[in-house]
SERO-4910 file (N, C-alpha, C, O; in steps of 0.05 Angstrom, whole numbers):
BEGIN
 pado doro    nc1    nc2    nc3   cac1   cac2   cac3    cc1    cc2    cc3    oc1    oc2    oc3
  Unk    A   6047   -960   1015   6023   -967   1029   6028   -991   1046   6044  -1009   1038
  Unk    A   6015   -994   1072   6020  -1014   1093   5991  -1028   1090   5969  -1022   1080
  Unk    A   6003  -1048   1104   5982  -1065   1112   5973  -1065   1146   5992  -1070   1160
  Unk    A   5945  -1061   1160   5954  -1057   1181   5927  -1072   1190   5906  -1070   1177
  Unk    A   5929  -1089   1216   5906  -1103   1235   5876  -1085   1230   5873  -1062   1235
  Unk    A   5857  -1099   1220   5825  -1084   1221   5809  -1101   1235   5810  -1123   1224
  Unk    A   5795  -1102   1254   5778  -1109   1251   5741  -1106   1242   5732  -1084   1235
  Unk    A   5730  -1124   1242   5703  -1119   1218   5687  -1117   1241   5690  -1130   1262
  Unk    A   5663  -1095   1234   5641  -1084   1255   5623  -1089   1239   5601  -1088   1252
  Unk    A   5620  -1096   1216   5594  -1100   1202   5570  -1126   1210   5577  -1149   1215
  Unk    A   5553  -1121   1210   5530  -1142   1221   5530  -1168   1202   5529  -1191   1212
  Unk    A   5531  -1166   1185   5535  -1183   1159   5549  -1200   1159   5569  -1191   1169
  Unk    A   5551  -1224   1152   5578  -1253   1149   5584  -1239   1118   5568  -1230   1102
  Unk    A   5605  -1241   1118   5617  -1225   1077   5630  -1260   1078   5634  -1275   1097
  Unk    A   5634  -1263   1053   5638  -1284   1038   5674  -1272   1026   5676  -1249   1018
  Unk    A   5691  -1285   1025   5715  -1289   1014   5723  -1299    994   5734  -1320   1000
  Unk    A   5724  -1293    966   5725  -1318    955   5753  -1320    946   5756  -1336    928
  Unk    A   5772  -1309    955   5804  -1319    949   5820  -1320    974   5834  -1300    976
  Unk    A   5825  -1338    993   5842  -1329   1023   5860  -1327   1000   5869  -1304   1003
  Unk    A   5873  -1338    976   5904  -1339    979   5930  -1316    985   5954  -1319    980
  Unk    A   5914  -1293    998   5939  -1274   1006   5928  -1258   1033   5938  -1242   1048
  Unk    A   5897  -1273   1032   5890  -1265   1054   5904  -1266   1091   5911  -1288   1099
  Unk    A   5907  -1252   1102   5917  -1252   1134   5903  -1242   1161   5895  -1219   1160
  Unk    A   5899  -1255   1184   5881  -1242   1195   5898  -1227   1220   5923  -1229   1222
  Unk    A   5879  -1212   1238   5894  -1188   1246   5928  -1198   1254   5947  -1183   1252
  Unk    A   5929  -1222   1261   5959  -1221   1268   5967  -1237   1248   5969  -1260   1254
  Unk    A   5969  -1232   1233   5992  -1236   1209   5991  -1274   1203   6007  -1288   1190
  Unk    A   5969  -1280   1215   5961  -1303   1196   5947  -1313   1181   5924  -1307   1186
  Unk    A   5948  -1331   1158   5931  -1336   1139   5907  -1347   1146   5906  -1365   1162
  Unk    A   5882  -1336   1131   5852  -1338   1144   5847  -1372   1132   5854  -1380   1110
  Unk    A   5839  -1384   1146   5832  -1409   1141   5794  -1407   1140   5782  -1428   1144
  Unk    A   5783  -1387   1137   5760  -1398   1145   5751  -1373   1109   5767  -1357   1098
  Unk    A   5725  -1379   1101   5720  -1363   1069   5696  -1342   1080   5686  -1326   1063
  Unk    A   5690  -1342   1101   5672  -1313   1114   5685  -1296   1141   5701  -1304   1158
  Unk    A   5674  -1276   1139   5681  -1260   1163   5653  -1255   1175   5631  -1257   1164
  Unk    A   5656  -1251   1195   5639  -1242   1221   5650  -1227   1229   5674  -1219   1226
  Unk    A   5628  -1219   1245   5632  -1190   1265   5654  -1197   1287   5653  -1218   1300
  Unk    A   5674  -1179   1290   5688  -1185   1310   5716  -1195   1297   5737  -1187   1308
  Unk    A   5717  -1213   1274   5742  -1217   1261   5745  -1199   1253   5731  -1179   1250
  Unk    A   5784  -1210   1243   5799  -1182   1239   5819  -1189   1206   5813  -1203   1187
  Unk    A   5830  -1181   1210   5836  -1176   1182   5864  -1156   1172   5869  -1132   1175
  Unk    A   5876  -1175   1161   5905  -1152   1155   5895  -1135   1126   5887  -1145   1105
  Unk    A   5899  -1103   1132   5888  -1096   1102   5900  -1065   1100   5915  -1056   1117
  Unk    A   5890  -1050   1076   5902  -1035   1062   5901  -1008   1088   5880  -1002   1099
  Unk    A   5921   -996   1092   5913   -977   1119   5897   -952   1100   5883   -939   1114
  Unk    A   5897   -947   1082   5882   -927   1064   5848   -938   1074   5833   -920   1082
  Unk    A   5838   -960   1074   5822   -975   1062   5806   -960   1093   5786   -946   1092
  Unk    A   5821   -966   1117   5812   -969   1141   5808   -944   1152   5792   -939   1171
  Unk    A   5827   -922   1137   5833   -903   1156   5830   -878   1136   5836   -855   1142
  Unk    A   5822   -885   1116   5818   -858   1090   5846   -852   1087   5867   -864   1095
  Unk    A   5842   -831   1076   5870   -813   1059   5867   -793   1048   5845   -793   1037
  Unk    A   5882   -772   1043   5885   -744   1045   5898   -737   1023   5921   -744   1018
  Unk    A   5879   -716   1002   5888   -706    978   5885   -673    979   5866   -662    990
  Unk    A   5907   -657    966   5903   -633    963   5899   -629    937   5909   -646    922
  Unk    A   5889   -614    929   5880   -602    891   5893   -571    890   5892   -550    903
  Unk    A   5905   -581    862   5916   -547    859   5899   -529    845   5877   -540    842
  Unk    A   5901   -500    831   5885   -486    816   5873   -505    795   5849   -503    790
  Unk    A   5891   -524    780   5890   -533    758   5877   -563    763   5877   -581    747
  Unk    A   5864   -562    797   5854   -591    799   5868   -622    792   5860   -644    785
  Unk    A   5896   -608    801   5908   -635    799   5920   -638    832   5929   -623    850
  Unk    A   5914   -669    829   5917   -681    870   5944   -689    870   5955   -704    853
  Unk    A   5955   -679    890   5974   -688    911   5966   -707    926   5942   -706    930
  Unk    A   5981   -729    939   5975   -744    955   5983   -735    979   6006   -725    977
  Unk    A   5973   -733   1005   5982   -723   1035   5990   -744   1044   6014   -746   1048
  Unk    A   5971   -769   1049   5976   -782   1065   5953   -809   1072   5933   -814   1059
  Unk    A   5961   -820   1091   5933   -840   1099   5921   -828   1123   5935   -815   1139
  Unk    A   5900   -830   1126   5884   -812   1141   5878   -783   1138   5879   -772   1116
  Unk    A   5871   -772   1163   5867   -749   1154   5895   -724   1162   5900   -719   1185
  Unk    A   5907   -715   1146   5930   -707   1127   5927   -670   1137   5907   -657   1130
  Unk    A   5947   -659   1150   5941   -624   1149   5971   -620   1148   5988   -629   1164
  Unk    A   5975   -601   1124   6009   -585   1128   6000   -566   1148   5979   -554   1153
  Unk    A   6029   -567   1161   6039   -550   1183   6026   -514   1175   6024   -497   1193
  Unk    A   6021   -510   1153   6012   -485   1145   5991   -485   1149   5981   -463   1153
  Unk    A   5978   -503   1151   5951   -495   1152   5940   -518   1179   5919   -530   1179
  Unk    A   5954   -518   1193   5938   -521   1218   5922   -509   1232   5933   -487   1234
  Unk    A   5898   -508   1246   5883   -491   1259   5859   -485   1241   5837   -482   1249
  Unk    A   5869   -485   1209   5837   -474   1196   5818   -497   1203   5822   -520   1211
  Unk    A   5791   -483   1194   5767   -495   1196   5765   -517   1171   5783   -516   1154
  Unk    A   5742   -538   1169   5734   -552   1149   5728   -538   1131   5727   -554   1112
  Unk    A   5722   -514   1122   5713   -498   1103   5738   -488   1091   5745   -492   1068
  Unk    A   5751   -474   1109   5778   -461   1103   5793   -482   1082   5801   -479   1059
  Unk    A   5794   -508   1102   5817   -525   1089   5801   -536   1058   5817   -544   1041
  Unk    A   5781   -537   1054   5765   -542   1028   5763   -522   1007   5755   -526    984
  Unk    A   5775   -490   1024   5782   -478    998   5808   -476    989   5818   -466    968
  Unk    A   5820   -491   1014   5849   -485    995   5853   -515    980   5876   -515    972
  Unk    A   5839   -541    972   5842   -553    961   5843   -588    975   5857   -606    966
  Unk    A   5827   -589   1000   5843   -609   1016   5807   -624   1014   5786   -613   1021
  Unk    A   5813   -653   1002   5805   -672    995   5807   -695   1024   5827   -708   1027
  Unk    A   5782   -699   1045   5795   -721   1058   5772   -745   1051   5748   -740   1054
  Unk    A   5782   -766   1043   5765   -790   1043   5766   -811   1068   5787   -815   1081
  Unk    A   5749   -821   1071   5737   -842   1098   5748   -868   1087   5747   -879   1065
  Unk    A   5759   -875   1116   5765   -912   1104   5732   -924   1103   5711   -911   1102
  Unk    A   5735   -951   1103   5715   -961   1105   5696   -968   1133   5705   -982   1151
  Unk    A   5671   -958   1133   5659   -965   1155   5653   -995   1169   5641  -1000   1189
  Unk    A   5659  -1003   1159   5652  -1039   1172   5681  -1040   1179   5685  -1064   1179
  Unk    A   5697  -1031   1182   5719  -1037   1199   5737  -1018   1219   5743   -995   1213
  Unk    A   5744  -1028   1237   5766  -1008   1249   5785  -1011   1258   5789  -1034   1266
  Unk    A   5801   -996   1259   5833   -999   1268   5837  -1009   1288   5823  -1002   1308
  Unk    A   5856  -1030   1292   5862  -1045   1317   5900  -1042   1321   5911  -1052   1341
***
């Protein structure tokens, strides 16, 4: 898993309460203990950008990927299609986006 530039869209000031591993979008340490709209943020690329699980008969997950994840076999199906053959996609988080 990477760490990759976000920035925050949320309306809200969020509160920080540990910088000590904190980094903001360019790879420096946040000196300040809130975010605002518009700052950015080094963070989990799963977090930002979702990630992609397949389930077998027996309901056990494979990991695809970060984001949203399609094997070469099954390119072209629909959202329905790909949900019966077992394909799990989760959303990063909305108060931020990829930069």
């Amino acid at each position: 898993m990477a760490k990759i530039p976000a920035q925050y869209i949320g309306t809200d000031e969020v509160y920080l309460e540990d910088l000590t591993n904190l980094r903001d979008g360019s790879g420096n340490p946040l000196t300040k203990s809130t975010l605002s709209t518009g700052d950015t943020l080094m963070m989990e690329d799963f977090d930002v950008l979702g990630e992609t699980y397949i389930y077998d008969a027996d309901n056990n997950p494979t990991y695809l990927g970060t984001g949203r994840v399609i094997l070469p076999q099954d390119a072209g199906l629909t959202d329905q299609q790909l949900a019966q053959r077992g394909y799990r996609f989760s959303s990063g988080r909305s108060d931020f986006i990829a930069i």
